[in-house]
C-alpha positions as CSV (number, residue, x, y, z in Angstrom):
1,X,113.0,88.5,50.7
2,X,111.5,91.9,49.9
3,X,108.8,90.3,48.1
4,X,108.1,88.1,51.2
5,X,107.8,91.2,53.4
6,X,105.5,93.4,50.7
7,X,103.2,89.9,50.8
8,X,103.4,90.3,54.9
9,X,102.3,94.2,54.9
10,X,99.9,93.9,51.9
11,X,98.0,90.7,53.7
12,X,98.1,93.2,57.2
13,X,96.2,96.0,55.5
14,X,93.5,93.7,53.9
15,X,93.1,92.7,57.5
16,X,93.1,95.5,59.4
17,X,90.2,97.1,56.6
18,X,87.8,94.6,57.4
19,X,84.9,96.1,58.7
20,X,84.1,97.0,62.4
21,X,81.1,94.7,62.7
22,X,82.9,92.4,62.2
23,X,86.0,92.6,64.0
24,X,83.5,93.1,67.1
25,X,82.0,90.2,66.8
26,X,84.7,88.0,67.4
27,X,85.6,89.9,70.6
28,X,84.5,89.3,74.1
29,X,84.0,91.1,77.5
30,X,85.0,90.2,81.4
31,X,83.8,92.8,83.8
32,X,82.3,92.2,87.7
33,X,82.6,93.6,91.0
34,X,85.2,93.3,94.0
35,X,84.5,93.4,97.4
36,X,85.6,93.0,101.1
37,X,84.4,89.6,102.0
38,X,84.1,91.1,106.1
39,X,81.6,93.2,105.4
40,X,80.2,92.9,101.6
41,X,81.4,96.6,100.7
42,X,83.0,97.4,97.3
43,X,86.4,98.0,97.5
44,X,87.8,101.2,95.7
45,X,91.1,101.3,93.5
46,X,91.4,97.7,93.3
47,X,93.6,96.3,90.7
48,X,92.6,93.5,88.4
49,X,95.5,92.1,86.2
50,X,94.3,90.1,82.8
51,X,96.2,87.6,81.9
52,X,97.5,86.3,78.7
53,X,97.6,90.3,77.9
54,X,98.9,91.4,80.6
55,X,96.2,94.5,80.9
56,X,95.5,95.7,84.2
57,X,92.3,98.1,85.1
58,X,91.0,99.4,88.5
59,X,88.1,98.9,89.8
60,X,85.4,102.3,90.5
61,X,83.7,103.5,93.8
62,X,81.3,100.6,93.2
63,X,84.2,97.8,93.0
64,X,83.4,97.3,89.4
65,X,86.0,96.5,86.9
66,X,85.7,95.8,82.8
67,X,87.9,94.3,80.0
68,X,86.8,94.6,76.2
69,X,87.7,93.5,73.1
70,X,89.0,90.1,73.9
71,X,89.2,87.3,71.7
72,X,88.1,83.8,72.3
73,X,89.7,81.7,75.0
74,X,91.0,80.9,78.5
75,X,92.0,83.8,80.5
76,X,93.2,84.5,84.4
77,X,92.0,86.9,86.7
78,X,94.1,88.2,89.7
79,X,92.7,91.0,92.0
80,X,94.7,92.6,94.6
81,X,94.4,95.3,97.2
82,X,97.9,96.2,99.9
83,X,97.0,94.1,102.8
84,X,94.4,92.2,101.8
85,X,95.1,88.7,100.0
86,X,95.2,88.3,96.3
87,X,92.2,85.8,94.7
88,X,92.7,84.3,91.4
89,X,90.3,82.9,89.3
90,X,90.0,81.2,85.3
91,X,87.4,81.9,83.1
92,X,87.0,81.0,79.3
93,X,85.2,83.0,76.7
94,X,83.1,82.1,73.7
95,X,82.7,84.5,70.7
96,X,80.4,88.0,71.5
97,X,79.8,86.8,75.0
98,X,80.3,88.9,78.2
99,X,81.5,86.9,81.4
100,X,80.7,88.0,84.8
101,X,83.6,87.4,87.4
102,X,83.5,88.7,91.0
103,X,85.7,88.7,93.5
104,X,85.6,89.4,97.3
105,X,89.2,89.8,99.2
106,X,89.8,89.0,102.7
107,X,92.4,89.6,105.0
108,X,95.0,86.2,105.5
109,X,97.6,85.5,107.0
110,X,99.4,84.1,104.0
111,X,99.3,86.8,101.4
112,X,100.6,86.7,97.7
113,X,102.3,90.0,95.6
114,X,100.1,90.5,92.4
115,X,103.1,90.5,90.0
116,X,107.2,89.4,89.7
117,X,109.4,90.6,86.8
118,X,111.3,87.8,86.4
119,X,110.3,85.7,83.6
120,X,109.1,88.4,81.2
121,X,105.5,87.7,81.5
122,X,103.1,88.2,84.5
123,X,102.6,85.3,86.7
124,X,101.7,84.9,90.4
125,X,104.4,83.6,92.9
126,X,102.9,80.7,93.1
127,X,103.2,79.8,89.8
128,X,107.1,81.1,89.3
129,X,109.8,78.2,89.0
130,X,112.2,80.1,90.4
131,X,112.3,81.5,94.2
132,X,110.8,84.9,94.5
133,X,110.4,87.3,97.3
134,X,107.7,90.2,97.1
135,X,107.9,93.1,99.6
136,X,104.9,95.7,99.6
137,X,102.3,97.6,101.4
138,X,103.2,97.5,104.7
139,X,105.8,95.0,104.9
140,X,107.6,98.1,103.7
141,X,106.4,100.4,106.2
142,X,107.7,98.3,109.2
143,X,110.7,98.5,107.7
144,X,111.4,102.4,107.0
145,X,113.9,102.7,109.7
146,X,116.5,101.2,107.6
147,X,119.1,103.7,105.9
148,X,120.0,101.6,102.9
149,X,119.0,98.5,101.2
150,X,121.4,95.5,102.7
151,X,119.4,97.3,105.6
152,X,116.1,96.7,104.4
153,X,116.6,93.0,103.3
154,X,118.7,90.7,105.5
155,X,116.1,89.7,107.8
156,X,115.1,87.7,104.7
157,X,115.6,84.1,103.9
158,X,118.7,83.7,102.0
159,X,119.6,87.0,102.1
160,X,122.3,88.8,103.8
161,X,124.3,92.1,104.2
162,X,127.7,93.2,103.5
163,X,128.7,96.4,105.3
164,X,131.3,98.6,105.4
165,X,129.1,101.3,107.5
166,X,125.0,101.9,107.8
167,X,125.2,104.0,104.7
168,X,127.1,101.2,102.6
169,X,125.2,97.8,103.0
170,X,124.8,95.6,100.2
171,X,122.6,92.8,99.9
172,X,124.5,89.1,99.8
173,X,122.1,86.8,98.1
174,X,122.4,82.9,99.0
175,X,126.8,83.6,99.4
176,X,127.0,85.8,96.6
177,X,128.0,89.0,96.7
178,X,129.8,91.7,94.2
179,X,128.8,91.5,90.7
180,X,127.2,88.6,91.2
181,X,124.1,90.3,92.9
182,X,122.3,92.2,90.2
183,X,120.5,95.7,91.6
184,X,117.6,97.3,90.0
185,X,116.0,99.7,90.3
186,X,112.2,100.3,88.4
187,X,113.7,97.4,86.0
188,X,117.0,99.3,85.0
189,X,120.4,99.1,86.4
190,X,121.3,101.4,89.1
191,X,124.8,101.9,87.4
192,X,126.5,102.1,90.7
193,X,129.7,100.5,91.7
194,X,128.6,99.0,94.9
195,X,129.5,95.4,93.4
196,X,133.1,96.4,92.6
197,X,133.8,98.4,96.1
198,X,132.6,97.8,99.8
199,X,132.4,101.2,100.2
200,X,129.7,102.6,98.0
201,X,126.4,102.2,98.6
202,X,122.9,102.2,96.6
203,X,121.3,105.2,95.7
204,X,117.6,104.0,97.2
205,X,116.0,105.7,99.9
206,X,113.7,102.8,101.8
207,X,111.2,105.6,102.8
208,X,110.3,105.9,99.1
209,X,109.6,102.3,97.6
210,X,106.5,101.2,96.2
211,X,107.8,97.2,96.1
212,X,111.1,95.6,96.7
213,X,111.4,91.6,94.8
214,X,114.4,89.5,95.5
215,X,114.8,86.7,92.6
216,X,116.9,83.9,93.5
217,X,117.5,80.9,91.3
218,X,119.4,79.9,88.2
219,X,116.6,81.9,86.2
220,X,118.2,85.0,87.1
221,X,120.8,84.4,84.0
222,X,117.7,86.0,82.1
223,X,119.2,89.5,83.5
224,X,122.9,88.4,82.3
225,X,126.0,86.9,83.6
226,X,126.3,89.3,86.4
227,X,123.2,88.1,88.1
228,X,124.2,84.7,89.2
229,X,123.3,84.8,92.8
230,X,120.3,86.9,92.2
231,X,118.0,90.2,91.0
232,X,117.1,92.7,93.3
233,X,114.1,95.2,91.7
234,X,113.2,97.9,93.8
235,X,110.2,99.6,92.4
236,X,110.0,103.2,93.3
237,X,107.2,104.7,90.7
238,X,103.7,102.3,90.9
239,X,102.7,104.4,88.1
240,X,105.9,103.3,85.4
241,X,104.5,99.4,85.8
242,X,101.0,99.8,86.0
243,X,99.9,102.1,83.2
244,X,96.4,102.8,83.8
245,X,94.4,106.0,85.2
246,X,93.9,107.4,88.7
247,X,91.4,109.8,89.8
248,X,91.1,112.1,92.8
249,X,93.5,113.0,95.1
250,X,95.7,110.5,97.2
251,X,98.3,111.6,99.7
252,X,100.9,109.8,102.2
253,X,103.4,111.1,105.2
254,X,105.5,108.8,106.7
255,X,107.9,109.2,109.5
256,X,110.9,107.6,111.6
257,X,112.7,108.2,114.4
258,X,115.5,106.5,116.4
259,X,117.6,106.3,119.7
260,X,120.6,104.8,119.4
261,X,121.8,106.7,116.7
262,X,119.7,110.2,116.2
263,X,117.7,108.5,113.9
264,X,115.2,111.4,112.2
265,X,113.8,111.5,108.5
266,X,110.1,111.9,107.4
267,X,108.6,111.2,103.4
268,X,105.7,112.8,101.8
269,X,104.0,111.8,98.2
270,X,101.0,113.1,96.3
271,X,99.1,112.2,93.1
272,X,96.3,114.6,91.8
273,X,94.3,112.8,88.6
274,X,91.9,114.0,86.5
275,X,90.1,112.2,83.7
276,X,93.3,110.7,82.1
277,X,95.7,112.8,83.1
278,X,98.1,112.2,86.6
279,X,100.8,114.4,88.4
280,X,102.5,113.4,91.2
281,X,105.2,114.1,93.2
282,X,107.1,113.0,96.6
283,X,110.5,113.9,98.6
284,X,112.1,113.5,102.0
285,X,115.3,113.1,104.2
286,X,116.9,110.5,106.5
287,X,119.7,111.4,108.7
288,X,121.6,109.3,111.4
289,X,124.2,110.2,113.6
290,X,126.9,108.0,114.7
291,X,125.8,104.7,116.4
292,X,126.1,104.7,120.4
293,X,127.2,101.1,121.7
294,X,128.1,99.8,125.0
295,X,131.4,99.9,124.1
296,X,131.2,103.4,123.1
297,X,130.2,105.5,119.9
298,X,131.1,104.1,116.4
299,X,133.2,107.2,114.7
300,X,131.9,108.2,111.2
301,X,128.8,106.0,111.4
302,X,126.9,108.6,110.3
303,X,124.3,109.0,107.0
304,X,122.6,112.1,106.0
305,X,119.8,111.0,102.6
306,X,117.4,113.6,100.7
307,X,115.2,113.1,97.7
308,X,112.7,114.2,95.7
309,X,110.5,113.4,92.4
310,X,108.2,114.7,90.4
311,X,106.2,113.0,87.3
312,X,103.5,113.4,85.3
313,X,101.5,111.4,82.9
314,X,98.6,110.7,80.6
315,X,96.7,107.3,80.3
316,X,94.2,106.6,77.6
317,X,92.5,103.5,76.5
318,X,95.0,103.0,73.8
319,X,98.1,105.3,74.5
320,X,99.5,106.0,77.4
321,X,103.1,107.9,78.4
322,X,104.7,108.8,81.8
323,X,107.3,110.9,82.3
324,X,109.1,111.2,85.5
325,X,112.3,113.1,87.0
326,X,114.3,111.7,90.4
327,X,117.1,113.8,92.0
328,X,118.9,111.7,95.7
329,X,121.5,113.3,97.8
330,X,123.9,110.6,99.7
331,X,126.5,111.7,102.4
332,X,127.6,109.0,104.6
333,X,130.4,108.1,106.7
334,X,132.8,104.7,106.8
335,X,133.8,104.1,110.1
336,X,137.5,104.2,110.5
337,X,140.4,102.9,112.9
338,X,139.4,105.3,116.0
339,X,139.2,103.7,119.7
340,X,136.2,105.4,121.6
341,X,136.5,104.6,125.3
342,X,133.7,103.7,127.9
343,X,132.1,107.1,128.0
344,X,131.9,107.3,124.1
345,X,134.5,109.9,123.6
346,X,137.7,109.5,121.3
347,X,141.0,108.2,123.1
348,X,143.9,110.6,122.7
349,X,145.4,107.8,120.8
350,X,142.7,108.1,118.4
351,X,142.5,112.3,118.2
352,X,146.1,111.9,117.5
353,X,145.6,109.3,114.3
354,X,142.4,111.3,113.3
355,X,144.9,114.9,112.8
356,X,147.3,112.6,110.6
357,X,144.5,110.1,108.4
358,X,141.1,111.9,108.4
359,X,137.9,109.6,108.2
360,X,136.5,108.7,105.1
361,X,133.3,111.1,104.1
362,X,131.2,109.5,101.1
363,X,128.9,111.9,98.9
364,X,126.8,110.3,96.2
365,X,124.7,112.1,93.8
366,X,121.9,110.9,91.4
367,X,120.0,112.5,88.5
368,X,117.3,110.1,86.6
369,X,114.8,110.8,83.9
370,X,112.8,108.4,82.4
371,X,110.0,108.2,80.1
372,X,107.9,105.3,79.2
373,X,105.1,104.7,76.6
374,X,102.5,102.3,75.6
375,X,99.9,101.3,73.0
376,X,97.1,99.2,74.3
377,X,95.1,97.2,71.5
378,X,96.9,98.0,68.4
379,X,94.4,95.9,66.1
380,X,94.5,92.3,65.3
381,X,96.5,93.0,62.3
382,X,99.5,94.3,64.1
383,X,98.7,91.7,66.5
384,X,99.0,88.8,64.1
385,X,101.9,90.7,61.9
């Protein structure tokens, strides 16, 4: 056996001292340019995902993108910009050669998420065999106002909410509910016990999501036995998946507001990059008061959220790392047994039975560090060992 693996390592180092020249001439290139198909003009930041690979790039202020050192063979393309359409295309390379693939994105009605995390391998919707829904961009953004994540997800297709008060819904995927429904959050368990009691809620704020996917299907078993009815991934860091560099300056304020329950909460983010390095940060609040019905005002409906995170992270052509810290503040309310009459004010009845059983008050507190690192191109003789 040990001989075996001294034959494995010693076979691995003849092949990883053969020369440059020649390594380089078995390799190939893909690079091109991608545009707005309205107007012809190169579109900025655009990611293009390689696939078998799995390497993603982004494309300069002219729209153009480039891969390098790829062997021989078939390959898929996938550009995608937030709000435009995805476009997909094949191409196959030959030995030394350098294939020119454009793309121009338009705006569709039907539109397609880049990625899903639920087979272990990248792979369009489309193409998934199980059923998969992507939330993004600004499918998100119309949907800020919610104050947790059963909130954020019931208007969906097989999806509904369980709720024990606005600051405790849970999403019920297909029937299922409890620990059957798997949440997770950046691909890691949340670690909450929302599935074992109705009471406690998630520790996402909606206002601060980069993508939100929904996996429904037997596939899910691929998480474990607690993910029968489904996967919920909410992705709260676009720069954990998609290790790659970012230059300039980008910044984004987003606000909400609300009637019938003193809605009021407002986000903020930033990213400054420079040459390979990126830091980046972004916090906010939520708070609702207690909702105002016909019938009167629903005691202790209250939730009061704050957050804030801060990373930073370096991304080279062949190592990259990203460290980031998260710190959210929960206090939320679960309505109790009080009787609020026509004009929204507590019956004596219920003043009484609120002196002698006091309404439940939730606080939740959450403190996540997480560090993640890559190695792009390790050499073909790691590759083939």
């Amino acid at each position: 056996m040990f001989l075996r693996i001294a034959l494995h390592l010693f076979a691995a180092s003849l092949i990883a001292t053969l020369p440059a020249a020649a390594q380089t001439a078995q390799t190939a290139a893909i690079e091109g340019r991608v545009t707005f198909a309205g107007s012809g003009e190169p579109l900025r930041g655009a990611t293009v995902l390689l696939t078998p690979g799995g390497k993603i790039v982004e494309s300069d202020a002219e729209g153009r993108y480039r891969f390098t050192g790829l062997p021989p063979g078939d390959y898929t393309l996938v550009a995608h910009v937030h709000a435009l359409a995805d476009e997909k295309k094949t191409v196959r390379l030959q030995s030394g050669e350098t294939a020119t693939v454009d793309f121009q994105l338009r705006i569709a009605p039907l539109k397609e998420s880049l990625t899903v995390t639920a087979s272990g391998r990248e792979e369009s919707v489309a193409e998934a065999f199980l059923s998969v829904v992507s939330l993004d961009g600004y499918q998100l953004t119309g949907r800020s106002s919610s104050t947790s994540l059963g909130d954020l997800l019931g208007d969906e297709a097989g999806v509904a909410r369980r709720s024990y008060g606005p600051g405790t819904t849970r999403p019920v995927i297909r029937g299922f509910d409890g620990d059957r429904v798997l949440i997770l959050q950046d691909g890691m368990r949340t670690g909450t016990i929302s599935s074992q009691s109705g009471d406690h809620g998630e520790p996402v704020d909606p206002m601060n999501l980069e993508r939100v996917e929904v996996v429904k299907g037997p596939a899910t078993l691929l998480y474990g036995s607690n993910a029968i009815g489904g996967v919920v991934n909410v992705l709260t860091d676009h720069h954990v998946i998609n290790q790659h560099p970012h230059q300039g300056v980008h910044m984004a304020l987003t606000g909400v507001g609300g009637s019938a329950n003193a809605q009021g909460g407002g986000s903020g983010s930033f990213e400054y990059g420079h040459k390979n390095w990126l830091v980046y940060g972004s916090g906010g609040g939520m708070r609702t008061g207690d909702y105002n019905t016909p019938l009167g005002r629903v005691l202790n409906s209250f939730t009061d959220m704050t957050n804030a995170k801060a990373g930073v992270g370096r991304y080279g052509k062949r190592f990259s790392w990203n460290a980031v810290a998260h710190r959210i503040e929960t206090t939320y309310g679960v309505p109790g047994s009080g009787h609020p009459d026509a004009e929204g004010e507590q019956t004596p009845a219920a003043e009484e039975d609120s002196h002698h059983h006091e309404l439940p008050v939730l606080e939740m507190r959450r403190t996540g560090f997480r560090f993640n690192g890559s190695v792009k191109q390790p050499g073909r003789a790691f590759e083939q060992l």
